[in-house]
C-alpha positions, -999 to +999 in steps of 0.1 A: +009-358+265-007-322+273+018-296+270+020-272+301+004-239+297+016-220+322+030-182+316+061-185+300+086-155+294+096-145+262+132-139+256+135-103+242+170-119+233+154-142+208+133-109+191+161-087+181+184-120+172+155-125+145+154-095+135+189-087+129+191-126+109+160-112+090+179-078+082+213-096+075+198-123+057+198-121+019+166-121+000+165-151-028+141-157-055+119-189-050+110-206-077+086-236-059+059-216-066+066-213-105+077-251-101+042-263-083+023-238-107+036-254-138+024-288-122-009-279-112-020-256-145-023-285-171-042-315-148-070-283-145-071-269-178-106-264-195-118-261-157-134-227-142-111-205-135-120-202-098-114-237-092-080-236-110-067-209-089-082-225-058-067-260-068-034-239-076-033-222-042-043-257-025-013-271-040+014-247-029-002-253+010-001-287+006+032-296-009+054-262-003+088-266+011+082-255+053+109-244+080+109-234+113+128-207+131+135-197+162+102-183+168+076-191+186+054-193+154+051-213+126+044-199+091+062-183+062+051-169+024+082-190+011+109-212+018+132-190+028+134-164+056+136-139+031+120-154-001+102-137-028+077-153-052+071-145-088+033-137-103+039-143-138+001-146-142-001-105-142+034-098-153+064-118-166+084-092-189+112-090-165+115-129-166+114-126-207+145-096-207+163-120-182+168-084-156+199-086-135+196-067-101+161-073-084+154-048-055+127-059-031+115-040+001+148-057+019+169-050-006+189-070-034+167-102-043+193-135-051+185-148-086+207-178-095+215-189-133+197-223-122+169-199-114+170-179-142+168-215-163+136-225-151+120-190-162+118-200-202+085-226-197+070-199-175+077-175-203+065-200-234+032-200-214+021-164-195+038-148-220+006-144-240-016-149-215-006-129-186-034-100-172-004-070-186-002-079-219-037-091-222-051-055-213-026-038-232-043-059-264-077-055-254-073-019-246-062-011-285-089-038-296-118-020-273-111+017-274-091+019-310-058+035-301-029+021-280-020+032-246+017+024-246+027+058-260+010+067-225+025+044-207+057+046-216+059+083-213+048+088-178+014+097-185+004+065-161+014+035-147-010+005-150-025-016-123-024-046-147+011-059-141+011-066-108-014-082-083-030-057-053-059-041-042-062-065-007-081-040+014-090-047+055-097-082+058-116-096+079-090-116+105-112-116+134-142-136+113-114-160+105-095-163+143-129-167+157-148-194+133-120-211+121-116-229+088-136-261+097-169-234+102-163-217+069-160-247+050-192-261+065-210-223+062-198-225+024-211-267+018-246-253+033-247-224+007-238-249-015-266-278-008-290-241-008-285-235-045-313-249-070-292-258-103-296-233-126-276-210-149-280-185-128-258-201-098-238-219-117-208-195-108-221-194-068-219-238-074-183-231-080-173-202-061-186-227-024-162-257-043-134-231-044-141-226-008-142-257+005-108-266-015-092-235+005-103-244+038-094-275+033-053-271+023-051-244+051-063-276+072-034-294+057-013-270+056-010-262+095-010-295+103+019-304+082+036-278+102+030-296+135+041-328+123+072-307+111+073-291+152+069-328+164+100-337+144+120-309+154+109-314+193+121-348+192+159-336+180+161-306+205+180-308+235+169-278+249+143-286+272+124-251+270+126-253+232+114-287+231+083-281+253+076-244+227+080-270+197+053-295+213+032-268+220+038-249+184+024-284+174-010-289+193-014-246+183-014-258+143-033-289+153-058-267+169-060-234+143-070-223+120-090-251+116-112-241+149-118-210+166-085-195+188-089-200+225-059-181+238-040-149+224-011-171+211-033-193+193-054-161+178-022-148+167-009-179+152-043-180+136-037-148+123-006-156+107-016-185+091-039-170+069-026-135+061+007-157+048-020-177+028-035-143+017+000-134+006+004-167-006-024-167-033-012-135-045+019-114-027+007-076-038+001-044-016-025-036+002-033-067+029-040-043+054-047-056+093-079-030+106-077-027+140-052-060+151-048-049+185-084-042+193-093-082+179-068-093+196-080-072+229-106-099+243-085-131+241-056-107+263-081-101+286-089-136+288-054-152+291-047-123+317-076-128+339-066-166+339-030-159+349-016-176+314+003-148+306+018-110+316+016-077+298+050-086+288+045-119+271+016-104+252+044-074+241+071-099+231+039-121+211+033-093+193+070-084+181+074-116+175+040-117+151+056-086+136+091-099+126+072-126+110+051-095+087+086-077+081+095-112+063+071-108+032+082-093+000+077-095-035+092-087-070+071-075-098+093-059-120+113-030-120+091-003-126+070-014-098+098-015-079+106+015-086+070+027-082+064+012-054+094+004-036+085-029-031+063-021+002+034-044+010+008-024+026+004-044+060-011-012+080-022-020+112-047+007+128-052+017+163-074+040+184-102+051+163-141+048+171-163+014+178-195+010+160-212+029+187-192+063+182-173+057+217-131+056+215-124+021+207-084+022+218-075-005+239-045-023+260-033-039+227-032-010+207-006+006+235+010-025+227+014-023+191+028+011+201+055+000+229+064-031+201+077-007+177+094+019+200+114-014+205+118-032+171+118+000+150+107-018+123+087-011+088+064-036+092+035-033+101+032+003+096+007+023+121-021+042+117-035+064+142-069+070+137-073+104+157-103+116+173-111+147+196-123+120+225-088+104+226-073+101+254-041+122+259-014+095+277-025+077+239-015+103+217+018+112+235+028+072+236+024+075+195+043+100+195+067+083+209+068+057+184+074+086+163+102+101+180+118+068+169+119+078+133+103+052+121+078+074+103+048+057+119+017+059+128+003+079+100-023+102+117-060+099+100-088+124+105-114+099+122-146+124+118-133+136+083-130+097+069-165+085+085-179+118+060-162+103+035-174+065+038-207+074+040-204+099+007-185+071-016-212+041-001-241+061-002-254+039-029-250+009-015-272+019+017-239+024+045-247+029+078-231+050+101-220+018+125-203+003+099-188+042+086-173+042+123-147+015+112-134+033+090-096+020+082-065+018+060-062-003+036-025-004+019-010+027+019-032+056+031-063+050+012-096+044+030-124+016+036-146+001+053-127-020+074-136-061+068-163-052+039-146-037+013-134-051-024-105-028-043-100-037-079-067-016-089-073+009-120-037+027-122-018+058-111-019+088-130+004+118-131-011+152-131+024+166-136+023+150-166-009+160-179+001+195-176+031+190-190+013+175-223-005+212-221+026+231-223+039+213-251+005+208-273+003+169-267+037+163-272+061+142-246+092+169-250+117+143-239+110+117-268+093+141-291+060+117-293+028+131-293+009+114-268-019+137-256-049+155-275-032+188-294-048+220-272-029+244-284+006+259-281+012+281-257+027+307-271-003+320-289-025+319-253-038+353-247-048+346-217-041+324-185-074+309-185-066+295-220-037+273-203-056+263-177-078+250-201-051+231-219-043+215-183-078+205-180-086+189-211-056+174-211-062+157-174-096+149-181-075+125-214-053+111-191-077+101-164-099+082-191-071+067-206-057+051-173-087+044-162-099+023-193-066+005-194-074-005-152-109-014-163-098-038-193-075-056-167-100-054-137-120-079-168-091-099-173-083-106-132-118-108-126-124-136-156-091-161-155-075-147-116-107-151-090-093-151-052-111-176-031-093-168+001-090-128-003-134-132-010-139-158+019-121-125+039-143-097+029-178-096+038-203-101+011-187-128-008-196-158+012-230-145+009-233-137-022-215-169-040-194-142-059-154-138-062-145-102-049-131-088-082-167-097-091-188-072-074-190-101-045-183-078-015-203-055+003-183-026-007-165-023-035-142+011-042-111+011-066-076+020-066-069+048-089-043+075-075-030+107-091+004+117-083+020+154-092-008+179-090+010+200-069+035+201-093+011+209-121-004+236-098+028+249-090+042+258-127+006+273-136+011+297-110+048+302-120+031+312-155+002+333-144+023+351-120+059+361-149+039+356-177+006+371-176+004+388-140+038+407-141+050+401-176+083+393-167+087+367-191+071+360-226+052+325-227+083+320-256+109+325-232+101+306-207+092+277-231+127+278-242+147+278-209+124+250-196+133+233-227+163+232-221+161+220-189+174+257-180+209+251-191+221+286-199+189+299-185+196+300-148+182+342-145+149+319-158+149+292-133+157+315-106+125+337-113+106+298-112+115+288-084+108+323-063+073+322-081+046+313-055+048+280-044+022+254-023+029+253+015+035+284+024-006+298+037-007+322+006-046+323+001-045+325-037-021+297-039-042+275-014-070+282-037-057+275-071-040+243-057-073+230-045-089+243-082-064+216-100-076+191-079-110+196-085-100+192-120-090+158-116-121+149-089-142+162-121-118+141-151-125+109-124-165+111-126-162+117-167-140+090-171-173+068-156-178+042-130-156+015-122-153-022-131-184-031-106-203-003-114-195+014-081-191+052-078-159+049-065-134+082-055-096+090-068-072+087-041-041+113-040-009+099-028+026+090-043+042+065-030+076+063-046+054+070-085+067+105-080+102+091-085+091+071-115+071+096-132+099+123-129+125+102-143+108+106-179+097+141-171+113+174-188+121+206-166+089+222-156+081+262-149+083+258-111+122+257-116+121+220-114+153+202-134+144+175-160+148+133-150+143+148-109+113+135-087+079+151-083+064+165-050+061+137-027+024+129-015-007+151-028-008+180-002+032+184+009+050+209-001+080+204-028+108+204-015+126+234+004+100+256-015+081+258+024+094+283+041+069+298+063+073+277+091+052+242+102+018+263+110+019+277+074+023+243+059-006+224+076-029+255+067-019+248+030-025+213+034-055+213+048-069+237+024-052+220-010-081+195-018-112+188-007-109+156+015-144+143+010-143+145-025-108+120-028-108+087-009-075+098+005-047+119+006-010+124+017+007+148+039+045+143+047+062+166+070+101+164+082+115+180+114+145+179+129+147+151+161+157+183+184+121+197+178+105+166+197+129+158+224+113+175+253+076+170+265+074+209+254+081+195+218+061+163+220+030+186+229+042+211+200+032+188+179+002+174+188-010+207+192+001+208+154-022+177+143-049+191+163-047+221+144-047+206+112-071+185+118-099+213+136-092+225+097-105+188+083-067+182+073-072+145+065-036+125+067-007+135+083+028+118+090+065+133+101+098+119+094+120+127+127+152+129+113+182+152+102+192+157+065+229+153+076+222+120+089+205+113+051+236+126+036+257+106+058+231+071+055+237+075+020+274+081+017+281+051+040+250+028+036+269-002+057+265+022+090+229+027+088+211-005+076+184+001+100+182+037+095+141+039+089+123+070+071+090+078+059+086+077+021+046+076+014+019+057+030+049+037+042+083+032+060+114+019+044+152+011+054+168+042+037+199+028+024+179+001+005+159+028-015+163+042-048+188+067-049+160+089-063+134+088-032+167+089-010+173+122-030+140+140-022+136+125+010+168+143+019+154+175+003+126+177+024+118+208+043+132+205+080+111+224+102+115+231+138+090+246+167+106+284+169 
């Protein structure tokens, strides 16, 4: 029988009951994955490598464990409402040390001793053939010298041991063709090809396909036989009629094109959690949801199906079921990373035709999280001078929240950019215009773009190497290329130097260990589903690590230039400008971590500091940027052959890198974390108010030349209560960005209610902050990002 269709409420009851069982609920390890990967690995062996991973992700769809919950949707990355896969194909050295406490973005992962038993096959077989160790082996094989002395020091984190690199796929090709249409768009490719060598890879890249479409087929419809089941147990009449019609949705999509905005979501759903599926890593970003989503609202509305409110409680609903995802990779990147996925979700923004594409949806997005408060999916406004005011001030009400979202982008400043980085490649301006996020703050084309991860680097490191000849200070290993000690520079110029050369080492090094493992993933891990999402690779026959998409960029970030910029200028200003110190001296209070040297590190930290509009400063900071823009295009082109651009942001990699860092000569203590983001200030060392700041950042790099960068700023919720304060500050983005400021986002918070989170941790489990490119529940970070977080300049409108 047809199911009524007929506009339903939404309880907003049943939103914030799911989303308190999904915060209460603890997170657990699944294992089904490793189970149904151990299965499926030997009946494929000697096959390519894109039909093993294709057959591999086919059989998870088809034979995965499923559940239903209260929601109105179906789907879920794992069995559990808060489950967590394991990736051992990039990285299984935590499985082999048997790690006890495993943090993921929700906090404390369950990991049972039956668990635990089934990791030893897993181990026996990826142990020598996961993507990590395979490029740390071919890195030593290719370039003759290892890079674990690097590694292992701080000098960079690799992009090997962990899956990423998503990038803005292209949902709304997928809601509005449906899986049936892609398979028979990938069998007529296929049937096209003349047998040769040359498309022998295209032959099996269309089979891949076809195997994908297929399972996500199954897949759905096994979760409306599940519905049917349950509908037939329930007594509840309402839920009974949501279950029946839960089942014709997944009898319907993904397999044909969405009709209705419930259907497009569930649509949605269905394959971003097969996305996640095939490989749980950052950087799955959404492009503009609300605006692909606007046409089938204006449809069901015009019809009468549903009210502005159904379509609000839809879309919190859609966005408990993103908050659900996690993963585990290990705890560095846990530590690195904090263990957030990267699910931005942009709004406002232009169309292709340079008009203000914001839409009715978009406000949604916005009125969803003023209510949920939730991490996931983080916002990003994408601000432009023809956007409309009531817009901005309704973000900045989702600000007010203190969620730490939407991240503001410079619209006109990232179109410059996309067409600067794809200039090769022929970009026009339409496609520039769509311009989005992809994971954290980084930059693409939104729909068309490949990112193949190289690493993170840390600049604070490189100069650290400088000050100590090429030698790690902590572990007394010389890691870097000897420039010279210190002591016997003459003149300032000579460090510098020293900073650049040894940069322009770290940069290559990183950057040839990402490249050896791009190799790897791109040779034994191809990803059917993530290149049937972004634009080129259907018609091209080619797997997106493969130079199959339209666009390809990389992911290679630098974290701690400010830091590195910031005890340079500590030197040139006691040491060769004033003369208050001998090189000597300061060399020995910093190593030892000023202990006994406190005159020293006083002197440091009164030194001229980023962030406060100090035109020498502002200059030199954006000199030791270029440095590493410059170390980027010596180090070559990326893994396609793409020009590609560094990115600047941190993350939580400022924590990691400054837990195996020394003292510095900006007065910073050895083992504490780095300056968060690329362009904020370090913390409390701003102290010329909120207009001095944005000058700083909007003058520290040049935002053309890096594919992104990162601007935190923290005021006190008192600031923005009044429509006075809410206008103070967007009169502050506006001013940043008339400068070409790129990024900007604001933690609305106190430090005493940081201090208090942190003390008592059971009070404020929802208590959400700002980290990087992302939000996070405070009291479930490291106790080092809580640390600087809480350091954080708090500024206020005088």
């Amino acid at each position: 029988m047809a199911v009524e269709t007929k506009a339903r409420k939404y309880s907003d009851e049943r939103v914030h009951n799911l989303k308190a069982i999904l915060l209460d609920a603890p997170q657990k390890l699944d294992n089904e994955r490793l189970e149904l990967l151990n299965e499926i690995y030997p009946l494929t062996d000697g096959e390519p490598q894109i039909l093993r991973r294709a057959k591999l992700l086919a059989h998870i769809l088809e034979n995965k464990t499923l559940y239903i919950d209260d929601s109105i949707f179906a789907g879920s990355l794992t069995q559990y409402v808060c489950g967590v896969y394991a990736f051992p194909e990039w990285n299984c050295d935590w499985m082999k040390n048997n790690e006890g406490t495993i943090i993921s973005h929700l906090g404390e992962v369950e990991v049972t001793e039956e668990d635990r038993a089934t990791f030893g096959d897993i181990v026996n077989y990826w142990g020598t053939r996961n993507c990590y160790d395979n490029a740390n082996k071919m890195f030593e094989e290719v370039y003759g010298y290892s890079s674990m002395p690097a590694q292992e020091t701080g000098v960079f984190y690799d992009g090997n041991s962990w899956p990423a690199g998503g990038g803005t796929m292209n949902y709304e090709r997928f809601i509005n063709q449906g899986a049936a249409n892609i398979k028979k768009e990938a069998q007529e490719r296929m049937h096209e090809l003349v047998v040769s060598s040359e498309n022998r890879e295209k032959f099996h890249f269309y089979q891949a396909v076809i195997i994908v479409m297929d399972a996500m087929i199954t897949w759905a419809h096994r979760y409306a036989a599940l519905a049917r089941e349950m509908a037939a147990q329930e007594q509840n009449y309402e839920r009974k009629m949501e279950l029946l019609e839960m089942a014709e949705t997944c009898e319907w999509v993904p397999e044909n094109p969405a009709r209705t905005l419930k259907e497009a979501m569930q649509s949605f759903l269905f394959v971003h959690l097969a996305l996640e599926i095939e490989v749980t890593g950052c950087g799955y970003s959404l492009g503009y949801w609300g605006q692909y989503m606007q046409p089938f609202y204006e449809k069901d509305i015009a019809e009468g199906r549903i009210t502005r409110d159904d379509a609000l409680t839809m879309t919190k609903l859609a966005f408990i079921k993103l908050q659900e995802i996690g993963y585990y990779h290990g705890p560095k990147f846990a530590k690195a990373w904090s263990s957030h996925v990267g699910q931005t979700l942009c709004i406002g923004g232009l169309t292709r035709e340079g008009q203000d594409a914001t839409c009715e949806m978009d406000y949604i997005c916005c009125d969803a999280h003023i209510d949920l408060k939730n991490i996931q999916p983080p916002l990003a406004l994408f601000w432009h001078p023809m956007m409309q005011e009531d817009f901005l001030f309704r973000c900045v009400e989702v600000i007010k929240t203190g969620v730490g979202h939407p991240q503001i982008m410079n619209t006109p400043v990232a179109i410059t950019r996309m067409m600067d980085m794809f200039h090769e490649e022929g970009v026009s301006l339409e496609d520039a215009r769509r311009v989005a996020i992809f994971g954290c703050v980084g930059t693409d084309i939104a729909n068309k773009t490949s990112h193949p991860v190289e690493g993170e680097v840390c600049i604070g490191k490189a100069f650290e190497l400088a000050f100590n000849n090429g030698v790690d200070p902590l572990t007394g290993i010389e890691v870097g290329p000897k420039t010279g000690d210190p002591v016997d520079f003459k003149t300032f110029d000579e460090m510098f130097e020293a900073y650049r050369e040894q940069a322009d080492w770290a940069v290559a090094t990183m950057r040839r260990h990402g490249r050896v493992g791009n190799d790897h993933q791109a040779t034994n891990l191809p990803l059917t589903l993530r290149s049937v999402m972004t634009d080129g690779c259907m018609e091209s026959g080619k797997d997106c690590w493969n130079d199959g998409a339209q666009y390809t960029a990389e992911l290679m970030i630098n974290v701690g230039t400010v830091d590195a910029a910031n005890s340079m200028l500590a030197i040139k200003d006691l040491v060769f400008d004033q003369k208050k110190l001998t090189m000597a001296q300061l060399k020995e209070a910093v190593l030892a971590n000023f202990e006994g040297y406190e005159d020293i590190q006083k002197m440091c930290l009164d030194a001229p500091k980023h962030g406060n509009d100090i035109k020498e400063v502002n200059e030199f900071v954006r000199k030791c940027y270029d440095v590493v823009w410059e170390a980027y295009y010596k180090a070559g082109r990326n893994y396609c052959g793409k020009l590609g651009k560094p990115d600047a942001y941190s993350n939580s990699l400022h924590n990691l890198f400054g837990a195996v860092m020394g003292a510095l000569p900006n007065g910073r203590p050895a083992y504490r974390a780095l300056t968060d983001g690329s362009v904020s200030a370090t913390p409390g060392t701003d102290h010329e108010g909120p207009t001095a700041l944005i000058n700083s950042a909007a003058y520290a790099l040049d935002t053309v030349k890096f594919n992104s960068n990162h601007f935190n700023v923290k005021f006190n919720p008192s600031a923005v209560e009044t429509p006075r304060g809410m206008r103070n500050l967007l009169s502050l983005v506006k001013t940043y960005m008339d400068q070409g400021g790129s990024h900007i986002q604001f933690n609305i918070v106190s430090s005493k209610t940081l201090q208090n989170a942190k003390l008592q941790p059971e009070k404020y489990k929802d208590l959400v902050v700002r980290v990087a490119g992302f939000s996070a529940y405070f009291t479930r970070l490291d106790p080092g990002v809580q640390d600087e977080i809480i350091k954080r300049t708090e500024l206020t409108f005088k």
